[in-house]
N, C-alpha and C positions, 0 to 999 in steps of 0.2 A: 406524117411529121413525127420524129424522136427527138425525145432532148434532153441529155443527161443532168438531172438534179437529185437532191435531196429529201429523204425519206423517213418518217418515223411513225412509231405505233405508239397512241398517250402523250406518256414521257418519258420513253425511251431514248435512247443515244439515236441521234441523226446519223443513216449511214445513205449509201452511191442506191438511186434509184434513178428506172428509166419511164419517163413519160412518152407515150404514145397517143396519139389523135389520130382518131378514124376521120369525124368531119370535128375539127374546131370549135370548142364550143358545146360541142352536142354530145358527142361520146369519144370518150378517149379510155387510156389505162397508166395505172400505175404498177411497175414490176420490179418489186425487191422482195428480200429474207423469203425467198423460196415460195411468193406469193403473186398473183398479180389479180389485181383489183380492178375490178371493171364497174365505169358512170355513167351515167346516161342522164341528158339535162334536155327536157323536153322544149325549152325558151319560155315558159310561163313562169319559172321559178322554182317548178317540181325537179328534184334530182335524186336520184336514187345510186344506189351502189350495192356492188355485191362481192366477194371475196374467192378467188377461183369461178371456174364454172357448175360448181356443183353446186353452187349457195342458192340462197333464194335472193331475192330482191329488198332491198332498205331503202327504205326514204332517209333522205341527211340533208342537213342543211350546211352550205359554205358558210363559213367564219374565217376571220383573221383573229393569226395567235398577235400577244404581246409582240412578240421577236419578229413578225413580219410574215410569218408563212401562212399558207390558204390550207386551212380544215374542212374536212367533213366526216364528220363525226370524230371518231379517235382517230383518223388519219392524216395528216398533214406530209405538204411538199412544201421548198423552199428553193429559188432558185428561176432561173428564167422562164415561167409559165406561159406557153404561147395559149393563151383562154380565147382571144377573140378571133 
């Protein structure tokens, strides 16, 4: 599953990014500014992330920004999230 939304790094300007879902929920990616970002949420609440493939692995936690978008860490989307 793809679905085109909204991307930023901090507090940077929101620009066009693609979300991507291997299984819903469990592992997907995000791929903007020459980057894609890969999660993995094991259903216990542990979810990690990591930046290209060469990175190594983070633990983050989901938040909600002010404005409505879903974080983890310094990365946030905005926009139709298919999470479940």
């Amino acid at each position: 599953m793809a679905v085109d939304v909204e991307c930023r790094w901090s507090h940077e300007a929101w620009e066009p990014c693609r979300f991507e879902a291997d299984a819903v929920g469990s592992r997907w990616n995000l791929a903007f500014n020459d980057h894609r970002i890969q999660f993995e949420h094991d259903g216990t609440g542990l979810m990690r992330m990591r930046i290209n493939e060469r990175s190594s692995w983070n633990s983050v936690q989901a938040s909600w920004s002010e404005e409505g978008a879903l974080c983890w860490g310094e990365v946030c989307a905005r926009g139709d999230l298919p999470m479940d």
